[in-house]
C-alpha positions as CSV (number, residue, x, y, z in Angstrom):
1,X,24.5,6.7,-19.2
2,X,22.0,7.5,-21.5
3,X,18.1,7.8,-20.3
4,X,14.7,8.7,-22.6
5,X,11.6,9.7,-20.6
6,X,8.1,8.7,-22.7
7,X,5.9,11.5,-22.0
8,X,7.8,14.2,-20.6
9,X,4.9,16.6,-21.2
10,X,2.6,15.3,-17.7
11,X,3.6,16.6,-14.1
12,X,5.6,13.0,-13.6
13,X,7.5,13.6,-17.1
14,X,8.8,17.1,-16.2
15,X,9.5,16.5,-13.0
16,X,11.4,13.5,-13.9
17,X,13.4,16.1,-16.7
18,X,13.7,18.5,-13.9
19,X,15.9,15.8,-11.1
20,X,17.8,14.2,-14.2
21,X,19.0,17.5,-15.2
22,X,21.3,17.5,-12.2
23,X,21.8,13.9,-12.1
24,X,25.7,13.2,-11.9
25,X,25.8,9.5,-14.5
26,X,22.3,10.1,-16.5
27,X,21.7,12.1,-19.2
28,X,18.4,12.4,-20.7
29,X,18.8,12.4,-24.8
30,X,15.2,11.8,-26.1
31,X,11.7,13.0,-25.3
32,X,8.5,12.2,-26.3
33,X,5.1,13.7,-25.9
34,X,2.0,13.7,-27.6
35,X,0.2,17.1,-27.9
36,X,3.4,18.8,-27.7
37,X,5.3,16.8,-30.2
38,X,7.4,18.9,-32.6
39,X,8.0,21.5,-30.2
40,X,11.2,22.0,-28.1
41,X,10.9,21.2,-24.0
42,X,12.1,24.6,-23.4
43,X,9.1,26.1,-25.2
44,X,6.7,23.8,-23.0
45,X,8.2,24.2,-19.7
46,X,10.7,27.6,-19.6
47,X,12.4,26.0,-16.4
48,X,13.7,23.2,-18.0
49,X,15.6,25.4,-20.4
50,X,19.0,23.8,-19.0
51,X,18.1,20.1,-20.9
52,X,16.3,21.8,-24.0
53,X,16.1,19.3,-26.6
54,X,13.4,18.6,-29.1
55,X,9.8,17.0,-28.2
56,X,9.2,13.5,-30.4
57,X,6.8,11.3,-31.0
58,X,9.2,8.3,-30.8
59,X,12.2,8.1,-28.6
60,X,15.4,8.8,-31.3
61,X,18.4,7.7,-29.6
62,X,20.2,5.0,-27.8
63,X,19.4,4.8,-24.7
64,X,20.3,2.5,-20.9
65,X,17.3,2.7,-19.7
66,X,13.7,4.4,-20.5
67,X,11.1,5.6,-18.1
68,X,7.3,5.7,-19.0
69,X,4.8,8.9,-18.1
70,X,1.9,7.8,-19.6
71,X,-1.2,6.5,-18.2
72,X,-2.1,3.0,-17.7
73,X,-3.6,0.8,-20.3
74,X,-1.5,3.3,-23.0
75,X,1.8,2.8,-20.9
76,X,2.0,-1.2,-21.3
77,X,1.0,-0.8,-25.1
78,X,3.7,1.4,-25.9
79,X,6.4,-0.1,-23.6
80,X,5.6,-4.3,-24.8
81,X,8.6,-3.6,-27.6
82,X,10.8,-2.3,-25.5
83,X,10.2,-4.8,-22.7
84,X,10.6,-7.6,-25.2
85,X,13.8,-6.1,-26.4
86,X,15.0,-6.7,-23.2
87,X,15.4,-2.6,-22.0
88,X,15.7,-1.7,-18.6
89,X,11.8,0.1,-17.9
90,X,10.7,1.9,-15.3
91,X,7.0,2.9,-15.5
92,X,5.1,5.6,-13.8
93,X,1.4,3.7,-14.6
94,X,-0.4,0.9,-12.6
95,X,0.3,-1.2,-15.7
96,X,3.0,-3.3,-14.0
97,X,2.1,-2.9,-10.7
98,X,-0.5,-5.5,-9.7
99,X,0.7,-9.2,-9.8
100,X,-3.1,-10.9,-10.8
101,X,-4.4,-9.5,-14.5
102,X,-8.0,-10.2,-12.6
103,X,-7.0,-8.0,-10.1
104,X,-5.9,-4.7,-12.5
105,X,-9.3,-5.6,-15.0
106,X,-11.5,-5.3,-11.5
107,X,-9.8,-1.8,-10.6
108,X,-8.8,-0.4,-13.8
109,X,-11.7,-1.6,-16.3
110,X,-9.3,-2.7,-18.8
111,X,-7.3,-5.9,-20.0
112,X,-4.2,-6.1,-19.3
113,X,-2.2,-6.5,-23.1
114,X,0.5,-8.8,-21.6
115,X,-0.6,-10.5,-18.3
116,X,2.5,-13.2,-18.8
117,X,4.6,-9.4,-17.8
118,X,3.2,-9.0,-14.4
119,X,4.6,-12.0,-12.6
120,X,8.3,-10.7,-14.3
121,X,8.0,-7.0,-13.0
122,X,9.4,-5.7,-10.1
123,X,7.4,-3.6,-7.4
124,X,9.7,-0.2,-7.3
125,X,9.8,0.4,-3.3
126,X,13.4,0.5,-2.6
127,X,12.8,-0.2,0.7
128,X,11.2,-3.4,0.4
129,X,12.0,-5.0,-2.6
130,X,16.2,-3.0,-3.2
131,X,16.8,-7.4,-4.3
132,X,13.9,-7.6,-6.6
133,X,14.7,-4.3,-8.1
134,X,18.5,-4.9,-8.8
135,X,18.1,-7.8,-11.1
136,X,14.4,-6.3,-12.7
137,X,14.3,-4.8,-16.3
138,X,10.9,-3.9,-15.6
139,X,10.2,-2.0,-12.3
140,X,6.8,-0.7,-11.7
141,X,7.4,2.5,-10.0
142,X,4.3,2.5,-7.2
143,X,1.4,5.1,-7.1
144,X,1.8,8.2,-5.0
145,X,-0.7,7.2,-1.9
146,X,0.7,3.4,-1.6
147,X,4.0,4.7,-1.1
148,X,3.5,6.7,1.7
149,X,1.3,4.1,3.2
150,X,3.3,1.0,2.6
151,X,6.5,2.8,4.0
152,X,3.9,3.8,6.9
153,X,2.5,-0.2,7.9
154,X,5.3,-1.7,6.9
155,X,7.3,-2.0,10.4
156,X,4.5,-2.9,12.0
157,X,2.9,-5.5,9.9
158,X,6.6,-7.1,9.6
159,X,7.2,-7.0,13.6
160,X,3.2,-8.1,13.9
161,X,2.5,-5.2,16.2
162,X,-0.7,-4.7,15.3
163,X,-3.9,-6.8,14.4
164,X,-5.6,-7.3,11.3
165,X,-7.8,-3.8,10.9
166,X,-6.3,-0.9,9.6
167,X,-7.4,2.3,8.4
168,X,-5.6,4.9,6.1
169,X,-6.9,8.4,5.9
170,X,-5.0,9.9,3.0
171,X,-4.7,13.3,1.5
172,X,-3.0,14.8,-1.5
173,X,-2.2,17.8,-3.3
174,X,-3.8,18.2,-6.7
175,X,-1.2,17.8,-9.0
176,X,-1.8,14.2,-7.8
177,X,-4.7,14.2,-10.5
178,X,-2.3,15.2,-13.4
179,X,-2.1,17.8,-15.8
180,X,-5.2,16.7,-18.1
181,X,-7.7,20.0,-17.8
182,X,-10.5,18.5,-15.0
183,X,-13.5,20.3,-13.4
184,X,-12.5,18.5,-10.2
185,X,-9.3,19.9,-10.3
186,X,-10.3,23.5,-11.2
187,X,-9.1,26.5,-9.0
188,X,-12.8,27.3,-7.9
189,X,-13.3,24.1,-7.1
190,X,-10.4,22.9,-5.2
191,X,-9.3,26.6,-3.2
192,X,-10.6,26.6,0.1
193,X,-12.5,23.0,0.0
194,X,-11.6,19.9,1.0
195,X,-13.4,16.7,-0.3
196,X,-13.2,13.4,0.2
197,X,-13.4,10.9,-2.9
198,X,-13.3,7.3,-4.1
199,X,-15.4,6.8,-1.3
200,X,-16.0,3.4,-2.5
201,X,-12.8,2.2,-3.0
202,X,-9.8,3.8,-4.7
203,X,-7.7,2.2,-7.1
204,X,-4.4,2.5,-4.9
205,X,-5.5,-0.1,-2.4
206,X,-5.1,-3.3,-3.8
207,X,-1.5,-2.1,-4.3
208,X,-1.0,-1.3,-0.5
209,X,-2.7,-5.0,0.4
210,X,-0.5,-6.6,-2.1
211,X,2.3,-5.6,-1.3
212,X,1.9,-5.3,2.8
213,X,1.0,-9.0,2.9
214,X,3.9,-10.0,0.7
215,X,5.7,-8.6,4.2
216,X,3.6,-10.8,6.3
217,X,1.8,-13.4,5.0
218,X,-0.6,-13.9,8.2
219,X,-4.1,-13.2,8.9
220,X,-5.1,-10.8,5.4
221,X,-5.4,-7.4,6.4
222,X,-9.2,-5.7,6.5
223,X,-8.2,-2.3,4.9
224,X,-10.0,0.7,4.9
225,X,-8.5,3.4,2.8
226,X,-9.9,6.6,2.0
227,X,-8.5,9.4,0.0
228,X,-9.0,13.3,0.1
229,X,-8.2,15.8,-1.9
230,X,-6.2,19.1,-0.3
231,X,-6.0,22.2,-2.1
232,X,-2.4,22.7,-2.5
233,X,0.0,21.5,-5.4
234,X,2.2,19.4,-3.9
235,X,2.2,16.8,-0.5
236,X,0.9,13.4,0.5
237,X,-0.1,12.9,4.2
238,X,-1.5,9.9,5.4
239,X,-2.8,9.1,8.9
240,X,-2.8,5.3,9.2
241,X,-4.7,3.6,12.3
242,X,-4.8,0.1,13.7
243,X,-5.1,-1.8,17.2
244,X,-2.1,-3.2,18.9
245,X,-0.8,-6.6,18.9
246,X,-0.5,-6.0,22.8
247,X,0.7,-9.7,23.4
248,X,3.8,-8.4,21.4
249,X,3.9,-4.2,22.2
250,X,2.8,-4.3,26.0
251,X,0.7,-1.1,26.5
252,X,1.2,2.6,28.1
253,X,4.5,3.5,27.9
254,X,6.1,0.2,27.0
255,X,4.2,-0.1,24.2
256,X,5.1,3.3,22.6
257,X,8.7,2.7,23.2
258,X,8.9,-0.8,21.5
259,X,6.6,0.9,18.2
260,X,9.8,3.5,17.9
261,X,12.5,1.1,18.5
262,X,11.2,-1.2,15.8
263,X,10.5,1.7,13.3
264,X,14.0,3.2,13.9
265,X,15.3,-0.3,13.5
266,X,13.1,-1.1,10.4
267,X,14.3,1.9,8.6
268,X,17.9,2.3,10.2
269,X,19.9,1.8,6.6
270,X,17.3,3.9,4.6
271,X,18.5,7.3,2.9
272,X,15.3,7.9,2.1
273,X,13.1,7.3,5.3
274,X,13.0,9.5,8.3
275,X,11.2,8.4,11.5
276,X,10.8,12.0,13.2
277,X,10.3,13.2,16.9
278,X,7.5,15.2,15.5
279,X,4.5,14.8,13.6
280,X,5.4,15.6,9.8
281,X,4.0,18.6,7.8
282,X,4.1,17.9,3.7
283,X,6.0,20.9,3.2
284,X,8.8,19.3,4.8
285,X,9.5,17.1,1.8
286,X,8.9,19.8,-0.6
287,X,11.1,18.9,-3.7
288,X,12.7,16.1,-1.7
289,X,13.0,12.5,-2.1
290,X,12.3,11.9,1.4
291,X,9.3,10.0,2.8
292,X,9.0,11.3,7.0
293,X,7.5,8.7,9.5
294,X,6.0,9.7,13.2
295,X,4.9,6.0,14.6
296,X,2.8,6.7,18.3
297,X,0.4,5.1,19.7
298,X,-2.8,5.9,21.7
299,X,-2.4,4.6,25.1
300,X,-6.7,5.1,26.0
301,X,-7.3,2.5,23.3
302,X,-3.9,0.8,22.3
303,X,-4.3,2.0,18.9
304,X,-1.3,2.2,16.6
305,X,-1.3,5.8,14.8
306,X,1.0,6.6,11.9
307,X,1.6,9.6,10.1
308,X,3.8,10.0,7.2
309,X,4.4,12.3,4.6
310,X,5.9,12.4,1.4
311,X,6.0,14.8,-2.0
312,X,4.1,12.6,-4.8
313,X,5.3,14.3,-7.4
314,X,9.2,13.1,-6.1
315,X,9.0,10.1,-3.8
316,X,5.7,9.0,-5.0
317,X,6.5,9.4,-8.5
318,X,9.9,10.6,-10.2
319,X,12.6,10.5,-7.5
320,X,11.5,7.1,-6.6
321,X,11.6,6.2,-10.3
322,X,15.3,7.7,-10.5
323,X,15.9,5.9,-7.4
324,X,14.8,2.7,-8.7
325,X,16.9,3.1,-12.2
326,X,20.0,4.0,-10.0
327,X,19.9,0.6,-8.5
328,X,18.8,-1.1,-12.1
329,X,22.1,0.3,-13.7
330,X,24.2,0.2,-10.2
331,X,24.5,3.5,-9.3
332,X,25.0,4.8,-5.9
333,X,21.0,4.5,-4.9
334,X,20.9,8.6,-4.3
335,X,23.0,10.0,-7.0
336,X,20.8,12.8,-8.4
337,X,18.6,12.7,-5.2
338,X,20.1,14.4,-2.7
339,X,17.9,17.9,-2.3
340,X,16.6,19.2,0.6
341,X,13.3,20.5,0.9
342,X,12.4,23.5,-0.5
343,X,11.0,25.5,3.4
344,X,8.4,27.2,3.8
């Protein structure tokens, strides 16, 4: 089968290039980018050297399905044609992600150029929505931070373990900010510092509460999610926090044991999830598709605490994209993602 990536030139594009160049059933035969049309892939990233093929400003071929790279608000304009052409789409942006067109003009200060799209798009977490996905021509592929955090609540708020506060304390690694040159993400500002940001609300949360109450349509969630920024390339760890439901977990020891069991029940058919014995360290999923889960609780305050880890650049951006296409074009869901992390 035959796959075009639409900006191949941004962290998400070449690392999409990078897992479909061992990819058993997809070949990628068109690229686009837009500084670096005209020149050949191999001459923009020398590792890629293996898939070389010319940089376009269009996609030239035929292809089975097409992934987007770009940003949002440009990502929806250029995808509309293809969409309405009926081609399978899986896009990196927020553009499809948000089911209200209030809801993305609030966070992302734009209009959306085809709200009638949104309520047709599928939310690309695997692990939620595998149904939804499967008969989808158009599957938002989730943002880095709701990933790992929806993957994180998601037991719990579908067993009702916990109550209606939560808080996410999430970190990431910088490439999460993209490739576009940013004082923020200059070397002197980001080596040895750590900095909290979006104090105020990031644009990731209305993803996490939309789709965690489509798991449990009870009392809505009060969500407190704050992001960090860790200077290191790759990684997402989040630290999520909420009281226990205790009329349904007990407390003490109990209550710990029925938080695993229901995790490790939640996620038992899951390639892609691994509820751990240990707390999870990001360079665990280095390079890998995998998304690792620690669910404990605090037995002085029956407090629910959750940490889970994931590489954004791969499950909380292109492997979950090729994961999503592979069950868009029924393909065994981890052809092409079946690397382990790269350690240390």
């Amino acid at each position: 089968m035959k796959a075009g990536i639409i900006n191949v030139t941004g962290y998400g594009g070449a690392e999409l290039a990078r897992i479909l160049s061992r990819h058993p059933e997809l070949d990628v035969v068109s690229v686009t980018g837009r500084s670096s049309a005209g020149k050949r892939l191999a001459e923009v990233f020398p590792h890629l050297s293996g898939t070389d093929m010319p940089i376009t400003e269009e996609l030239e071929a035929e292809t089975d399905i097409v992934f987007s790279a770009l940003p949002h608000a440009a990502s929806a304009e250029r995808l509309m044609p293809l969409i309405e052409a009926g081609t399978k789409v899986v896009d990196f942006s927020a553009d499809f992600r948000l089911k209200d067109p209030a809801v993305y003009t609030e966070w992302y200060t734009v209009d959306h150029p085809s709200p009638s799209t949104l309520q047709a798009a599928a939310y690309g977490l695997p692990e939620l929505n595998r149904d939804e996905i499967r008969t989808s021509n158009l599957v938002a592929n989730p943002g880095c931070y709701p990933t790992a955090s929806i993957l994180a609540m998601a037991p719990a708020v579908a067993g009702g373990l916990i109550t209606e506060d939560v808080i996410i304390d999430a970190k990431s690694g910088v490439s999460g900010a993209g490739r576009a040159l940013s004082l923020n993400t200059h070397f002197s500002e980001v080596d040895e510092n750590v900095k909290a940001y979006s104090v105020g609300g990031h644009r990731h949360m209305p993803e996490v509460t939309q789709e965690l109450a489509r798991i449990n349509p009870g009392p809505e969630l009060r969500l407190t999610f704050l992001t960090h920024l860790i200077p290191m390339v790759r990684g997402i760890l989040v630290s999520c926090y909420a009281p226990l439901n205790t009329a349904v977990t007990g407390t003490g020891d109990g209550a710990a044991a029925h938080v695993r069991a229901a995790y490790k029940s939640y996620y038992r058919d899951e390639p892609f999830v691994i509820v751990t014995d240990e707390p999870p360290a990001t360079k665990q999923t280095l390079g890998a598709n995998n998304c690792l889960i620690y669910p404990t609780i605090d037995p002085r305050t029956d407090r629910l605490v959750v940490i889970a880890c994931i590489d954004n650049l791969v499950k909380g951006a292109a492997g979950e994209a090729v994961q999503n296409a592979n069950i868009m074009l029924g393909l065994p869901e981890t052809a092409g993602l079946q690397q382990l992390a790269i350690y240390p």
